[in-house]
N, CA, C and O atoms as CSV, one atom per row, in Angstrom:
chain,resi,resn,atom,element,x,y,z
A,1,UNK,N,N,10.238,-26.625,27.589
A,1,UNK,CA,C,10.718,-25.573,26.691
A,1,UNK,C,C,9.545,-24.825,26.048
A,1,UNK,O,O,9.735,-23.630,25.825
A,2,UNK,N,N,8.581,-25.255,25.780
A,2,UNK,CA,C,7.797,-25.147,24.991
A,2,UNK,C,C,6.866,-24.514,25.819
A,2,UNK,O,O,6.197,-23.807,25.066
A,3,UNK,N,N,6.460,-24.389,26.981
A,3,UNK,CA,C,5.170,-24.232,28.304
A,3,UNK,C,C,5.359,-22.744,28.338
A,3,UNK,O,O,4.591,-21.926,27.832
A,4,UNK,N,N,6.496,-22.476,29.006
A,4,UNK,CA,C,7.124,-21.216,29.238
A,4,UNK,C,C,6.474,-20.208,27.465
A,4,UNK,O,O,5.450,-19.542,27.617
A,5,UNK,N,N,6.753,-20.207,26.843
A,5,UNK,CA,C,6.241,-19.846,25.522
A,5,UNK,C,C,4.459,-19.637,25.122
A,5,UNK,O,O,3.879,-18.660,24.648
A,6,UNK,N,N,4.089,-20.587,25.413
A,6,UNK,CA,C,2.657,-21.181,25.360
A,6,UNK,C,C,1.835,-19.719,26.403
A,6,UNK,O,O,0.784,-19.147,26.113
A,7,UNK,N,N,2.860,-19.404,27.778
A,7,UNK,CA,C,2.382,-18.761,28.693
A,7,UNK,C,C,2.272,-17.000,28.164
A,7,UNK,O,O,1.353,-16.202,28.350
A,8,UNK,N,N,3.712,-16.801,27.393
A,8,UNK,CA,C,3.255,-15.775,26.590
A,8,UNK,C,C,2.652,-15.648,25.516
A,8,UNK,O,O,2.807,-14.481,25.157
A,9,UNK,N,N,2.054,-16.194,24.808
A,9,UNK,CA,C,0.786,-16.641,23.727
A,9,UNK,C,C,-0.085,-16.062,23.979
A,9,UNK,O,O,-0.221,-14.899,23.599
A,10,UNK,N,N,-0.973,-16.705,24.717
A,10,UNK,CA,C,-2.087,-16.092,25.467
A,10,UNK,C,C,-2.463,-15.043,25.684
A,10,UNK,O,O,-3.665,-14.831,25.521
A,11,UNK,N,N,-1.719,-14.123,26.072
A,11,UNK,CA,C,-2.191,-12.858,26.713
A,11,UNK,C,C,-1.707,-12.075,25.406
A,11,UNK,O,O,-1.812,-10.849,25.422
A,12,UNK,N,N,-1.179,-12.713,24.264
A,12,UNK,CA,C,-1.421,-11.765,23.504
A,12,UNK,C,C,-1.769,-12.120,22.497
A,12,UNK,O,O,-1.530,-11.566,21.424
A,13,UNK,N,N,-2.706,-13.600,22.760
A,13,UNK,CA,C,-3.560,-13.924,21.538
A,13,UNK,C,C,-5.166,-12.807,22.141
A,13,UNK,O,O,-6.093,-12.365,21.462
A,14,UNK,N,N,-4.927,-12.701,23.429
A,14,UNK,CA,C,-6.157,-11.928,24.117
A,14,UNK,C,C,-6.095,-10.365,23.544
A,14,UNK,O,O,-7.134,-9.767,23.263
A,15,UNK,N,N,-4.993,-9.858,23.423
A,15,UNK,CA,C,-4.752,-8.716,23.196
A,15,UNK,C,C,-5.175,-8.568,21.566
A,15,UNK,O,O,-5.785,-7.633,21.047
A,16,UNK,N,N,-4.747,-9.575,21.041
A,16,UNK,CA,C,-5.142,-9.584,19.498
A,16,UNK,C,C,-6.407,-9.635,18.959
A,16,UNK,O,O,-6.352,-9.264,17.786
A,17,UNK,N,N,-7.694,-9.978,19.349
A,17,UNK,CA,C,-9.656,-10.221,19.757
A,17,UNK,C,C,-9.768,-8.657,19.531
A,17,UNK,O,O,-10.240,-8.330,18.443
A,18,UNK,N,N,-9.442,-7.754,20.307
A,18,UNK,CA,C,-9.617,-6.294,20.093
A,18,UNK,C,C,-9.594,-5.701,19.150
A,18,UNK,O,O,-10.598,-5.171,18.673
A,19,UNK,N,N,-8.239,-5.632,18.559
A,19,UNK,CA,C,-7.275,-4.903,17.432
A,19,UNK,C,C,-7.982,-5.173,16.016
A,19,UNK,O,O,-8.263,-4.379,15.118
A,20,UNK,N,N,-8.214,-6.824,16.140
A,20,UNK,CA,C,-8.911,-7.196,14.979
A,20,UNK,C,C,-10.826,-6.314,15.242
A,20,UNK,O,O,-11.184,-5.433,14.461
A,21,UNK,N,N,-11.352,-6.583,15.908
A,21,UNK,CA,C,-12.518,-5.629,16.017
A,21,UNK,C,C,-12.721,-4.691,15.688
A,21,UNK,O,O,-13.839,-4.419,15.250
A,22,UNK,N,N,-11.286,-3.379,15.781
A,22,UNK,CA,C,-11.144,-2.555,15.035
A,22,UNK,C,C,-10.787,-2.462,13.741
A,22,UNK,O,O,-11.193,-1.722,12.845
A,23,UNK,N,N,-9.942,-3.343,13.764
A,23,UNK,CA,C,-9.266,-3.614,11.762
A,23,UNK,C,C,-10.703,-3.455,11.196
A,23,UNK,O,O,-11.078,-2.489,10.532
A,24,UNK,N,N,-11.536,-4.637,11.579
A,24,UNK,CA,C,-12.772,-4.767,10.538
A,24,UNK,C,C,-13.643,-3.778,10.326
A,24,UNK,O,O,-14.081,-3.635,9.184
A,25,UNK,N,N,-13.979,-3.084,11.160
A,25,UNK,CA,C,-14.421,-0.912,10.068
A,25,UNK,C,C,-13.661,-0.727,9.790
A,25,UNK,O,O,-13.779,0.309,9.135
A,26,UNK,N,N,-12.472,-1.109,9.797
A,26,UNK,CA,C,-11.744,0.133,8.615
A,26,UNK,C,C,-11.411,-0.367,7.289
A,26,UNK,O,O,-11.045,0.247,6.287
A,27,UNK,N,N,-11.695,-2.112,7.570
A,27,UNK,CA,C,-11.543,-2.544,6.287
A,27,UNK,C,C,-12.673,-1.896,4.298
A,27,UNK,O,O,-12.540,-1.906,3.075
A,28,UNK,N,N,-13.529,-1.519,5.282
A,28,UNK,CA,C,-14.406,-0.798,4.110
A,28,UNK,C,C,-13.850,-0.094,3.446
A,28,UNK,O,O,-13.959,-0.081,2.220
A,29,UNK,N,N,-12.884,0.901,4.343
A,29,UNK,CA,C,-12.081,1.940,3.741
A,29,UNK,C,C,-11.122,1.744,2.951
A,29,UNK,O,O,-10.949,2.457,1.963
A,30,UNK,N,N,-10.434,0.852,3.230
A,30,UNK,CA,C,-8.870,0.226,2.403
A,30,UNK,C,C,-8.972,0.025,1.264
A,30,UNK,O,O,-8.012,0.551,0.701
A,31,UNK,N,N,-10.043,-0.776,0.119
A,31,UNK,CA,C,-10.474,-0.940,-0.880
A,31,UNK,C,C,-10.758,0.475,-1.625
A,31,UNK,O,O,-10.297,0.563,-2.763
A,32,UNK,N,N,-11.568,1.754,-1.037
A,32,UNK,CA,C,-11.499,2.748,-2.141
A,32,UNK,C,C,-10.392,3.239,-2.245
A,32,UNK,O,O,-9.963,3.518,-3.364
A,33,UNK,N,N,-9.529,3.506,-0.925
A,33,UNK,CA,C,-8.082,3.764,-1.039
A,33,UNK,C,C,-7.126,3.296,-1.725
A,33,UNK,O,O,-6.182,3.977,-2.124
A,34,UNK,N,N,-7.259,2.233,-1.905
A,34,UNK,CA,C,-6.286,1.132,-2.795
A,34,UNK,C,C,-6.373,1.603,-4.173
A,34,UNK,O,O,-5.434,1.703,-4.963
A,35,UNK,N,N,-8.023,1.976,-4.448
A,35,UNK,CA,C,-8.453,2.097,-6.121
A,35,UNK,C,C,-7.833,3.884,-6.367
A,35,UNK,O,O,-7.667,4.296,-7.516
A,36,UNK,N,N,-7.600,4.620,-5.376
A,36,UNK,CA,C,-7.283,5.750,-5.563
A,36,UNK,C,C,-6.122,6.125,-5.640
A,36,UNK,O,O,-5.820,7.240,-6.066
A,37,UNK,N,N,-4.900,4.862,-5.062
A,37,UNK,CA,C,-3.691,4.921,-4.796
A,37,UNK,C,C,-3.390,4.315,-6.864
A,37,UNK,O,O,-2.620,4.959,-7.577
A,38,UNK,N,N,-3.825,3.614,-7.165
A,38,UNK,CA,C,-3.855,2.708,-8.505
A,38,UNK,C,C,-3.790,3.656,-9.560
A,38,UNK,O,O,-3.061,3.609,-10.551
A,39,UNK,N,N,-4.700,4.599,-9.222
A,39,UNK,CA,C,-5.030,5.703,-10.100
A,39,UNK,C,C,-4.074,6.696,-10.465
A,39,UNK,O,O,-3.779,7.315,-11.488
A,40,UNK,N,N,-3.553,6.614,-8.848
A,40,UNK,CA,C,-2.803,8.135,-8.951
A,40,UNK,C,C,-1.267,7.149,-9.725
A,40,UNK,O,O,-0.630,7.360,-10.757
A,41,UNK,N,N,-1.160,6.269,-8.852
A,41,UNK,CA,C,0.123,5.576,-9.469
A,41,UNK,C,C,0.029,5.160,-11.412
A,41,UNK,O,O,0.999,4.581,-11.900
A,42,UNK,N,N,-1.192,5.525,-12.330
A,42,UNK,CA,C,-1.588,5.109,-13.724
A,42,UNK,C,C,-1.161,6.772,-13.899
A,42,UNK,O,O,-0.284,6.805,-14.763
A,43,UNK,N,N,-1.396,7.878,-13.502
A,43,UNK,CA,C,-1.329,9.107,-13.993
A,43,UNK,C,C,0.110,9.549,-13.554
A,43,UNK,O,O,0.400,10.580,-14.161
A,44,UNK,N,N,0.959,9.203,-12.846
A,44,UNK,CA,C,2.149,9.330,-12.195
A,44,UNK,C,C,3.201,8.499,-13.405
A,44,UNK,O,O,4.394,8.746,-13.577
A,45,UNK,N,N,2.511,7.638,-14.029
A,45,UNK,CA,C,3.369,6.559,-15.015
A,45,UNK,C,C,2.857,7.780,-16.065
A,45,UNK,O,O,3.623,8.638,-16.505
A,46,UNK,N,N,1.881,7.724,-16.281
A,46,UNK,CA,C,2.251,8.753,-17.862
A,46,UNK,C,C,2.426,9.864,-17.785
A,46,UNK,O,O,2.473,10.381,-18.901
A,47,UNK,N,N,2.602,10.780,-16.700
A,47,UNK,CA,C,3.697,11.668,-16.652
A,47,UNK,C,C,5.068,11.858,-16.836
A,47,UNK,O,O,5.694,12.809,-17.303
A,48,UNK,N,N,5.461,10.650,-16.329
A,48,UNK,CA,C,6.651,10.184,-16.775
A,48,UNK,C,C,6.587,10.081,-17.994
A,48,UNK,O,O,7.298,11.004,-18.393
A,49,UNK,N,N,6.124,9.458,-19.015
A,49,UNK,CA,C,6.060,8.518,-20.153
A,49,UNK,C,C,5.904,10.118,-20.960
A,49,UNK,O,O,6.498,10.284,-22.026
A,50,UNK,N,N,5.029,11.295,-20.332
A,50,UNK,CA,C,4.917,12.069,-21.119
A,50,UNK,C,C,6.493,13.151,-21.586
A,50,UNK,O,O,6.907,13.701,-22.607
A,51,UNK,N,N,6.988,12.989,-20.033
A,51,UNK,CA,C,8.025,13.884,-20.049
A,51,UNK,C,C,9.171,13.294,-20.355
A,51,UNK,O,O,10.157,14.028,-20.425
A,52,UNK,N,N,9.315,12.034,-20.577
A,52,UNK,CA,C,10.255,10.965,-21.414
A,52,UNK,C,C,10.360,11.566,-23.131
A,52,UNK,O,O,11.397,12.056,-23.577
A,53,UNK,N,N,9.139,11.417,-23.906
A,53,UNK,CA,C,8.490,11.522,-25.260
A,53,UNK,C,C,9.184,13.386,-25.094
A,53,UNK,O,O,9.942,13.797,-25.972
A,54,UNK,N,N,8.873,14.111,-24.149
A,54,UNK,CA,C,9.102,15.328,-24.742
A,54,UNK,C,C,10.660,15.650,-24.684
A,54,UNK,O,O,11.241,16.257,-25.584
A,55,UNK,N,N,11.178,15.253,-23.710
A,55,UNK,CA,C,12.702,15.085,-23.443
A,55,UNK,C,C,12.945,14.745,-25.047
A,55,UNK,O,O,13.197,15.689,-25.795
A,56,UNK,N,N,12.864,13.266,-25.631
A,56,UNK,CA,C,13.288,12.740,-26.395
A,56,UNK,C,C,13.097,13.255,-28.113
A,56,UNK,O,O,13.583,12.815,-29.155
A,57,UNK,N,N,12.334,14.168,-27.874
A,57,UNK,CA,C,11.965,14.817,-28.935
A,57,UNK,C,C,12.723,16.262,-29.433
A,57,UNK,O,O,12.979,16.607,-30.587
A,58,UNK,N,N,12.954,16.887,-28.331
A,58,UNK,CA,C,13.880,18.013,-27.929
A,58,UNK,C,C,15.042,17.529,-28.287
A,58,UNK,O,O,15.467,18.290,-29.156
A,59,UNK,N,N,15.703,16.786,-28.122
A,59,UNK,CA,C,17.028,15.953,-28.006
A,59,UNK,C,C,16.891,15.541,-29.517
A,59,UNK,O,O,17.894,15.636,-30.225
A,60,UNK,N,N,16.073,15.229,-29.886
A,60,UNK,CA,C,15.808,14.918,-31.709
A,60,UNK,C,C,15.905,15.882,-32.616
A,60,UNK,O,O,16.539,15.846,-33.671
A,61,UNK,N,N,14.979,17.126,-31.988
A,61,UNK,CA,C,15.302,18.321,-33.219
A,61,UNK,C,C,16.840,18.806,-32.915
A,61,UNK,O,O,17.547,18.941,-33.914
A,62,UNK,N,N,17.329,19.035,-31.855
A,62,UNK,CA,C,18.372,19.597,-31.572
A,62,UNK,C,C,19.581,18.752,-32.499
A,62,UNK,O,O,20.491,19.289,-33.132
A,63,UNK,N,N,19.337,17.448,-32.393
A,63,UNK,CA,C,20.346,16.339,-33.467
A,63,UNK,C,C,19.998,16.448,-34.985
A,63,UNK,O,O,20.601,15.760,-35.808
């Protein structure tokens, strides 16, 4: 049960040696990306937070 399985393994544990060769340059890249994605997602929250406060303020004088 198990052989038959084992036989497709292989050829794509072989296929996998490559892919990773490439992953690793691009891993340099992923880290400033990550810090730029963080950023935008910190200025995306207080936009919100800003247009929450002004909503809620509008809605205050109007009451």
């Amino acid at each position: 049960m198990h052989k038959p399985l084992n036989a497709y393994h292989k050829p794509l544990n072989a296929a996998h040696k490559p892919l990773n060769a490439y992953h690793k340059p691009l891993n340099p890249y992923h880290k400033p990306l990550n810090a730029a994605h963080k950023s935008i997602h910190k200025t995306m929250t207080q936009i919100k937070k800003i247009k929450g406060h002004s909503l809620m303020n509008i809605s205050g004088k109007r009451a």
